[in-house]
C-alpha positions as CSV (number, residue, x, y, z in Angstrom):
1,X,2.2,-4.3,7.2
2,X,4.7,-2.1,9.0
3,X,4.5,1.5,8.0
4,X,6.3,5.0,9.1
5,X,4.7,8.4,8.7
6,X,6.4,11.5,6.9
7,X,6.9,14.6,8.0
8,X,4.8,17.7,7.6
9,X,4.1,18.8,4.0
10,X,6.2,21.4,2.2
11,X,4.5,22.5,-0.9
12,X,1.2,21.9,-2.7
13,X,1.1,22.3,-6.3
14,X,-2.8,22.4,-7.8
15,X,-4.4,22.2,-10.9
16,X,-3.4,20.4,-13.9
17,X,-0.3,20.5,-16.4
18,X,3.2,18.9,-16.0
19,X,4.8,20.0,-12.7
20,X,8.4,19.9,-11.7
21,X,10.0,17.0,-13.0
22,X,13.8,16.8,-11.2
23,X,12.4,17.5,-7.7
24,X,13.7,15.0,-5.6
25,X,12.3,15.5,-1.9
26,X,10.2,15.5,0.4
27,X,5.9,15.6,0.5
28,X,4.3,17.0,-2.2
29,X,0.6,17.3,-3.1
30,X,-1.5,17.4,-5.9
31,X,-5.3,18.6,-6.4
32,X,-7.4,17.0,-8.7
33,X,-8.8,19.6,-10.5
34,X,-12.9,19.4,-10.3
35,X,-14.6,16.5,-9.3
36,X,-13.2,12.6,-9.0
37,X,-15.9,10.3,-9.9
38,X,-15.8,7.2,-7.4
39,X,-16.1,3.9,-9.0
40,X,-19.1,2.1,-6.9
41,X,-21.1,5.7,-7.1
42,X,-20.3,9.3,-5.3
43,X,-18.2,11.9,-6.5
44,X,-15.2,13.9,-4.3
45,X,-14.8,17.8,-4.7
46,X,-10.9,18.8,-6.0
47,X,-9.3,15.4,-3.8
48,X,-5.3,16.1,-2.6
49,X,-3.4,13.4,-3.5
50,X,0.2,12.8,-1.3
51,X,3.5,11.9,-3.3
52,X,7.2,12.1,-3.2
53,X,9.7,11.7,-6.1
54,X,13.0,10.4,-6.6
55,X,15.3,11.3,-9.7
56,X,14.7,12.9,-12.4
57,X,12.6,12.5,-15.6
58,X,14.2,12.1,-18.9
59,X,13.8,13.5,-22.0
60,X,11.0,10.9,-23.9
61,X,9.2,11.4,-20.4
62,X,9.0,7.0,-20.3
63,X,11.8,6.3,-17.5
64,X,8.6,6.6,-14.7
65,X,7.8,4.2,-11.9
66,X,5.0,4.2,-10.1
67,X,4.7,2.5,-6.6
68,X,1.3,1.9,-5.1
69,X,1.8,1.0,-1.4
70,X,0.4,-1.3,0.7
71,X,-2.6,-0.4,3.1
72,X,-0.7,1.4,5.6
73,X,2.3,3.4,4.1
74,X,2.8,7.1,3.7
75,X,4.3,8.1,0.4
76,X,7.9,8.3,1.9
77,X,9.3,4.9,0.7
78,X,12.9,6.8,0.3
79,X,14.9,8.6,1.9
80,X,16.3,12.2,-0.1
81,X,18.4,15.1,0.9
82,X,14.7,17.1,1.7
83,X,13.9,14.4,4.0
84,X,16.3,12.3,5.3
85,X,14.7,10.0,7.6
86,X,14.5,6.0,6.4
87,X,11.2,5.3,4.0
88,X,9.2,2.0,4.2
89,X,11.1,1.1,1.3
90,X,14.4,2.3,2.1
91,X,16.5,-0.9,0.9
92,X,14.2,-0.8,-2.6
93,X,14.3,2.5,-3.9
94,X,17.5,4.8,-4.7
95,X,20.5,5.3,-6.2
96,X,21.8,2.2,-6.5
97,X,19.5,0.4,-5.3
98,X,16.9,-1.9,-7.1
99,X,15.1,0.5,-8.2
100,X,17.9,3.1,-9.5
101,X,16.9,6.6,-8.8
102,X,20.1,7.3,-11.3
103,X,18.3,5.5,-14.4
104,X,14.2,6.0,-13.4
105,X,12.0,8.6,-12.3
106,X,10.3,6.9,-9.5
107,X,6.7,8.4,-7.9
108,X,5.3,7.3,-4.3
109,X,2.0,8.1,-4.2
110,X,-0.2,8.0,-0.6
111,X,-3.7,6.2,-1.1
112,X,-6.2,8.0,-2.1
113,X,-8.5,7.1,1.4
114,X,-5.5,7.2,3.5
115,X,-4.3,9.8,6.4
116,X,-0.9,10.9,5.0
117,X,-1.6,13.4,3.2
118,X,-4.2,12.8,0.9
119,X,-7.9,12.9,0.7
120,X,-9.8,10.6,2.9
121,X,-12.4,10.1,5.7
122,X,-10.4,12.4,8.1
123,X,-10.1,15.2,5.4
124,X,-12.4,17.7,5.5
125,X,-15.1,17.8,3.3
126,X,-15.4,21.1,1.2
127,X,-18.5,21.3,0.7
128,X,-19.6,20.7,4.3
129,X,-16.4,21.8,6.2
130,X,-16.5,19.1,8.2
131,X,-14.6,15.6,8.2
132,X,-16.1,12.9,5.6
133,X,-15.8,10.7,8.4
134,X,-18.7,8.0,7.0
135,X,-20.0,10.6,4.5
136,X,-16.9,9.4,2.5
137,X,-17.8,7.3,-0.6
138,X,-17.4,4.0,-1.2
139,X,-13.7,3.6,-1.4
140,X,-12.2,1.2,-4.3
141,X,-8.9,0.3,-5.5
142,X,-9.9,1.2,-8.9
143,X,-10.3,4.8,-7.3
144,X,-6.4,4.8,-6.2
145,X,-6.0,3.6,-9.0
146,X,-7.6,6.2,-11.3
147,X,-6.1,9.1,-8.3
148,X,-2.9,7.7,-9.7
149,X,-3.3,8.4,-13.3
150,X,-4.1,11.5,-12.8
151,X,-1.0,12.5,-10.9
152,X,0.7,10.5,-13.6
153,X,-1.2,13.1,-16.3
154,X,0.0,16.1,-13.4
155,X,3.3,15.2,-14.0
156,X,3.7,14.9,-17.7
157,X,4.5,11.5,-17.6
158,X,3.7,10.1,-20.9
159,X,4.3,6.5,-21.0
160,X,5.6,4.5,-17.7
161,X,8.1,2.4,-17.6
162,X,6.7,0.0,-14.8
163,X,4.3,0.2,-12.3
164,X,5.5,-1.5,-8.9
165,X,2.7,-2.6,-6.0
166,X,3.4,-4.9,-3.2
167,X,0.5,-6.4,-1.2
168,X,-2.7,-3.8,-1.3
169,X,-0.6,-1.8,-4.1
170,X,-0.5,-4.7,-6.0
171,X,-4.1,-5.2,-6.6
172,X,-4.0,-1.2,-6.7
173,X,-1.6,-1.8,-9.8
174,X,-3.8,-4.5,-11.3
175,X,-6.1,-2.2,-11.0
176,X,-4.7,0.5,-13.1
177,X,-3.5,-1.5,-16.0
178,X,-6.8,-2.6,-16.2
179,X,-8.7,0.4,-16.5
180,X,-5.4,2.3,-18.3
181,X,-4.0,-0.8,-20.3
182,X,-0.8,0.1,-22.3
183,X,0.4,3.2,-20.4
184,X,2.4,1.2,-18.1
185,X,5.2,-1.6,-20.1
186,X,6.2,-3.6,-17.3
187,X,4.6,-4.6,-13.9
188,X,6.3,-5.8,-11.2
189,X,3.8,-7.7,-8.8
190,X,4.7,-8.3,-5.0
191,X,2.8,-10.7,-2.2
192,X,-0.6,-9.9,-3.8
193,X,-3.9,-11.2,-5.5
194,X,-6.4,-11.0,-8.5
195,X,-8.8,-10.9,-5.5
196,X,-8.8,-11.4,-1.4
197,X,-10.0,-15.4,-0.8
198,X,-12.6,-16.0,2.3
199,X,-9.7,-16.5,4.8
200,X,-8.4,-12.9,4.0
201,X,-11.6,-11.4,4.1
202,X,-12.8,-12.8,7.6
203,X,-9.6,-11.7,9.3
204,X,-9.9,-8.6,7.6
205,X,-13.6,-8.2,8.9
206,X,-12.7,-9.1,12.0
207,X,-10.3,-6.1,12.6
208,X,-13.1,-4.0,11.6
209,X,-15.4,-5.1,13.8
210,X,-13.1,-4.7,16.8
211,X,-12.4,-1.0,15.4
212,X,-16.6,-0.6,15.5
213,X,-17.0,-2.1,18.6
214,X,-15.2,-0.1,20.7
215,X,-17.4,2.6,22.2
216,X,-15.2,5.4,21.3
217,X,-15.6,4.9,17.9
218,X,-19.2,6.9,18.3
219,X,-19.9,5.1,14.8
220,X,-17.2,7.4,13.1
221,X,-17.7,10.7,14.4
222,X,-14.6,10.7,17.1
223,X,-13.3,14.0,17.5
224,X,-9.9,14.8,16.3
225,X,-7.2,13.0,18.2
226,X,-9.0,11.0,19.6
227,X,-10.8,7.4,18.1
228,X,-11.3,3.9,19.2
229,X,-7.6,3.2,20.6
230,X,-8.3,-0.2,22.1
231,X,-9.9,-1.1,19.0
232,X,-7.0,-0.1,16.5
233,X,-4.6,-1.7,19.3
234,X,-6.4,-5.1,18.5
235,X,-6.9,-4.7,15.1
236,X,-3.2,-4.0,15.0
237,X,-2.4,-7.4,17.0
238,X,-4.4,-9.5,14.5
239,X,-2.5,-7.6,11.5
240,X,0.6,-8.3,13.0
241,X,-0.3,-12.1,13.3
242,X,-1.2,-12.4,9.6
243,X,1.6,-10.2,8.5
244,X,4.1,-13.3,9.6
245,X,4.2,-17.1,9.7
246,X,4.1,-19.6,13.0
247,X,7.2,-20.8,11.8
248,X,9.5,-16.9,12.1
249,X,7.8,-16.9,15.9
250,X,8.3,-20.1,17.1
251,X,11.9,-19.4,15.7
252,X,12.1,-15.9,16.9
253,X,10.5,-15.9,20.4
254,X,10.1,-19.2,21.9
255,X,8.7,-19.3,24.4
256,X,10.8,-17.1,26.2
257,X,9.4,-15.3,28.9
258,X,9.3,-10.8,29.4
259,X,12.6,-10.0,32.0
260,X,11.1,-8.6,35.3
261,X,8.4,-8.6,37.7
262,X,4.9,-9.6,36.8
263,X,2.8,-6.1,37.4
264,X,1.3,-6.9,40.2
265,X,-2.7,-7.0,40.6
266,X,-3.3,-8.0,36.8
267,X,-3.6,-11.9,37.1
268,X,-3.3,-12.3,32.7
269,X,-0.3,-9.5,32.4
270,X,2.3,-10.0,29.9
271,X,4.2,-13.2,30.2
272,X,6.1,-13.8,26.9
273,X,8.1,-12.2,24.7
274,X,6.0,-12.7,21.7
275,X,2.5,-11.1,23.4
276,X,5.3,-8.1,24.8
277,X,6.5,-7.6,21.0
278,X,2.6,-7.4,19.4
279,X,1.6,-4.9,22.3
280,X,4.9,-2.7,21.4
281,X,3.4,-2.6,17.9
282,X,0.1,-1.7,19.1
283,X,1.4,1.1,21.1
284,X,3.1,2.4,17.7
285,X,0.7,2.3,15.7
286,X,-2.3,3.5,17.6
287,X,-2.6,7.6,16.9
288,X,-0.6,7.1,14.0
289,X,-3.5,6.2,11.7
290,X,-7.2,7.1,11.4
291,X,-9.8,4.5,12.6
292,X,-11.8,5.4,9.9
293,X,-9.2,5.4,7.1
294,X,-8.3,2.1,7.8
295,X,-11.5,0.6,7.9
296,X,-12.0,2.7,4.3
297,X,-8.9,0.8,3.0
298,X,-9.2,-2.5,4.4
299,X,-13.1,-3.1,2.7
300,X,-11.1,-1.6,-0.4
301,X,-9.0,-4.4,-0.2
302,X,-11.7,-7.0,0.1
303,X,-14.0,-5.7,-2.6
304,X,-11.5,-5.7,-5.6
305,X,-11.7,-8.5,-7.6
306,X,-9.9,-8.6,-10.9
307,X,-13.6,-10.5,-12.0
308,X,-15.7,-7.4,-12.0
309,X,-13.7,-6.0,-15.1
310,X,-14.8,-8.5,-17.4
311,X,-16.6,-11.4,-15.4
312,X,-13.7,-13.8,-14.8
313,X,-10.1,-13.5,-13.7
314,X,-9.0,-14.5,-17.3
315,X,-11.2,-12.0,-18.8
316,X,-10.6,-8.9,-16.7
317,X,-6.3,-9.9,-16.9
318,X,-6.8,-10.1,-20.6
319,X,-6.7,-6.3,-20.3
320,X,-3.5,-5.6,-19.2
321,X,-1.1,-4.6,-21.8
322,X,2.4,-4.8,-20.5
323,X,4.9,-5.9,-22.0
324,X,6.3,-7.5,-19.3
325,X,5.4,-9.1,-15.7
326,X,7.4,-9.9,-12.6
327,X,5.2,-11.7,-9.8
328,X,7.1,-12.4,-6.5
329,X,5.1,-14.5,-3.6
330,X,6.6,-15.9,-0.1
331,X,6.1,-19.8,0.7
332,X,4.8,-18.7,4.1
333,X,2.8,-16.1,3.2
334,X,-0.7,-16.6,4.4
335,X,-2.7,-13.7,3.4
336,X,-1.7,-13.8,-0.3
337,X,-1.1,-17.2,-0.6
338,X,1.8,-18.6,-2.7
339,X,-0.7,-20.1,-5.1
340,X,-2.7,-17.0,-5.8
341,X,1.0,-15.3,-7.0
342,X,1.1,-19.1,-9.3
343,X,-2.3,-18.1,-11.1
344,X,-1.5,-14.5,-11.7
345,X,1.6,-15.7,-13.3
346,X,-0.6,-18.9,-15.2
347,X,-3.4,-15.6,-16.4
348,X,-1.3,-13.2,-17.1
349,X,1.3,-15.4,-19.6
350,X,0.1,-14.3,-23.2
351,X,1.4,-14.6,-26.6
352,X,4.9,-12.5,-26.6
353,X,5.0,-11.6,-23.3
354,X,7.5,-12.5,-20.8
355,X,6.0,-13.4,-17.4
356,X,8.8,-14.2,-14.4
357,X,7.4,-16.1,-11.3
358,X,9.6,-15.7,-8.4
359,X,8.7,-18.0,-5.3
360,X,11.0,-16.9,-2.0
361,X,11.2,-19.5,0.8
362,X,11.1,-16.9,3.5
363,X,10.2,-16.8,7.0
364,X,8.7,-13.9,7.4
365,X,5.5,-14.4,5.6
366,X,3.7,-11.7,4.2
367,X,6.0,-8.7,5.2
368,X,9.0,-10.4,3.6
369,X,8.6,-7.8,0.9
370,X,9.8,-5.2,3.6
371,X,12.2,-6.9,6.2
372,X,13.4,-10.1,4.2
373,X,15.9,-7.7,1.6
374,X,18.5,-10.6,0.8
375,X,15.9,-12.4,-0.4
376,X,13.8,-9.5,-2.1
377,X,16.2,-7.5,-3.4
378,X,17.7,-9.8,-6.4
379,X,14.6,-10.2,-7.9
380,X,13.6,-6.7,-8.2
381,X,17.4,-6.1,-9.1
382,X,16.8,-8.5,-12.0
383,X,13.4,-7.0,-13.0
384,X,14.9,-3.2,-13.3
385,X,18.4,-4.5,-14.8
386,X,19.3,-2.8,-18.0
387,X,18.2,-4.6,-21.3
């Protein structure tokens, strides 16, 4: 999933109690106060969590939404007078957009694991002073999920009105109306799972092991600045494959061939447009993300399954306490598959709930949820529309 960073942070507020509530800007962070007890076992000292806000929250304190992002975002999914550069969900979130930053109070937060900002393998440890790097605990989605409500506590926000995930954030919002049923009414569900199937897993694995296998990954204890590059470059490639369907490249690329000259001495160089376009988004992301993070996040994503809260999928959904349930899936998406958005819709219908299945015929597979807006934005629209 494409992703762009933030910029440098501008405050930190720490400690606990409702903090500013009408600042709309750029990064903020948050420290948990005391230890965070992991879910599979471990405990982190006083984690920072990353998160920016948009609009302001009312009155009853129950016009929230909180967005769990996918594996590689920062928090900056919007644009705002502090920051002005395009967020990852720039089409999504603002005023007058989908999500109406005029009507809700909407909160980004970064992944609790991730390198934007908030605590993960690359942060330093404080009771070592050193980077977790592999010292970090076992990471879960029901820990991002849990970092979450307590920045939802931080802020004074009382009742949600709908948590929003797309992808990895989607299991991360299963996640959280699991554990926390009722505090959220709606949930809005985007390209994602009860649990990752076999397919998911082994290409996910697969990236990890190119990440280990590169010798300057020195089993996690790179330096700063520096890491397994050809590894994260490869990894990126394979993302990049599953992030998109055979059908948008064959329609996209061809088989049209790179303009210029074949470097000359490299016999397999760059032929094709398609093989030019994954190494340009190799190139980007490499140094913008931690080798370590990302393997953190990706067996995160892997080990959730909606089945340990409960034993079954139907038992661990019978949790969840919304009101209401919007799942969107893409036709071509091969990572979340189209069917595993049909069986959260089938296990999450109950008795007085309303449960909309959207099914989009896009081409863009997986990452239709951030480039394929004409088909996106409606939906979402129609989910946040006043009722």
């Amino acid at each position: 999933m494409n992703a762009r960073t933030t910029k440098p942070v501008l405050n930190v507020v720490a400690g606990a109690g409702p903090a500013s509530v009408a600042a709309t800007g750029a990064r903020k962070l948050f420290q948990h106060p005391g230890p965070f007890a992991m879910f599979r076992g471990g405990t982190l000292e006083g984690p920072v969590l990353a998160y920016e806000t948009w609009g302001e929250l009312n009155a009853a304190r129950d016009n929230a939404v909180l967005i769990f992002t996918g594996m590689s975002p920062s928090a900056h999914a919007a644009s705002s007078p502090a920051d002005p550069s395009p967020g990852w969900w720039e089409e999504v979130v603002g005023p007058g957009r989908p999500i109406d930053t005029r009507r809700f109070f909407v909160v980004c937060m970064n992944s609790l694991g991730s390198c934007f900002g908030s605590t993960g393998p690359a942060s330093i440890d404080p009771r070592t002073g050193r980077p977790y790097r592999l010292n970090f605990p076992v990471l879960s989605l029901e820990d991002v999920a849990s970092a979450g409500r307590a920045l939802v506590a931080h802020l004074g926000i009382t009742s949600l009105h709908a948590l929003v995930g797309p992808s990895m954030g989607g299991m991360t919002s299963l996640a959280f109306a699991i554990q926390f049923p009722g505090l959220a009414r709606n949930l809005l569900l985007l390209s994602t799972a009860a649990r990752s199937l076999p397919f998911a897993i082994a290409l996910r694995s697969l990236q990890r092991e190119m990440i280990r296998r590169d010798p300057d990954w020195l089993h996690g204890e790179y330096p700063p600045g520096a890491g397994p590059i050809t590894g994260m470059r490869l990894a990126r490639k394979l993302g990049m494959l599953t992030y998109r369907s055979a059908r948008e490249w064959e329609q996209r690329f061809g088989r049209e061939r790179v303009e210029g000259e074949r470097q000359a001495g490299d016999a397999f160089a760059v032929d094709f447009e398609v093989e030019a376009y994954l190494e340009a988004h190799a190139q980007k992301f490499t140094g913008q993300f931690d080798a370590n993070c990302y393997l953190y996040l990706s067996r995160a994503s892997d080990l959730f399954d909606v089945a340990d809260h409960g034993g079954s999928l139907e038992a661990g959904l019978a949790r969840v306490q919304a009101e209401r349930v919007g799942v969107i899936g893409v036709e071509t998406d091969f990572l979340f598959p189209l069917h595993q958005q049909q069986e959260l819709g089938r296990l999450l219908a109950a008795p007085g709930r309303e449960v909309q299945l959207t099914e989009l015929p896009s081409l863009q597979g997986h990452d239709a949820f951030l480039v394929d807006m004409d088909r996106f934005r409606p939906p979402i629209a129609a989910f946040f529309a006043p009722r």
